[in-house]
C-alpha positions, 0 to 999 in steps of 0.5 A: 523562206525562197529557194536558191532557184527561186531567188535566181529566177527572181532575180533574173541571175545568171551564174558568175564566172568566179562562183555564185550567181550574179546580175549587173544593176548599174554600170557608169558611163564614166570610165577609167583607164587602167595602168595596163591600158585597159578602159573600164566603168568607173563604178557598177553595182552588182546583186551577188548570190552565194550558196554553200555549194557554189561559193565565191573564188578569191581573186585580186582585184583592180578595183575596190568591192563593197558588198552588202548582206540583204538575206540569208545565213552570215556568211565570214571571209577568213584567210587561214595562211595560204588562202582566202575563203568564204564561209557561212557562220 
C-alpha cells in the first residue's frame, strides 16, 4: 500500500487551504456570476487526499460538491448537533 507522501508526490498534490491535500485537474472555460458579483468556472473537478491527521474543514458552500472514493480507508461525514465532521469507518 502507498504512503501519503508517495500518493501526494504522485499526484503532484499540494495541501489545500480547508485541510487535506489537493490538485485542480479541470477548470471550465464557461463562468458563472455570483449573486455577489463574483465571476467563476462554471464547473472544475479536483483530485482531494484526506489523511486522519489533516482532515477536511466543513465550510458553506456557493456551489454543489460531488466527491468520489478511489483508495483507501471509508471515510463517513456526520453532523453531531453543533457541527459537521469527517471521519474514517
Amino acid at each position: 500500500m502507498k504512503t501519503k507522501e508517495e500518493w501526494i508526490k504522485e499526484l503532484d498534490l499540494e495541501p489545500h487551504v480547508e485541510g487535506g491535500y489537493f490538485r485542480q485537474t479541470y477548470k471550465a472555460i464557461e463562468t458563472v456570476e455570483l449573486p455577489d458579483k463574483r465571476i467563476r468556472a462554471l464547473s472544475t473537478s479536483i483530485l482531494f487526499l484526506l489523511t486522519n491527521q489533516n482532515p477536511s474543514h466543513f465550510h458553506l458552500l456557493s456551489s454543489d460538491e460531488i466527491w468520489y472514493y478511489h483508495f483507501g480507508s471509508c471515510a463517513y461525514c456526520a453532523y453531531d448537533s453543533s457541527r459537521w465532521y469527517i471521519r474514517s469507518c
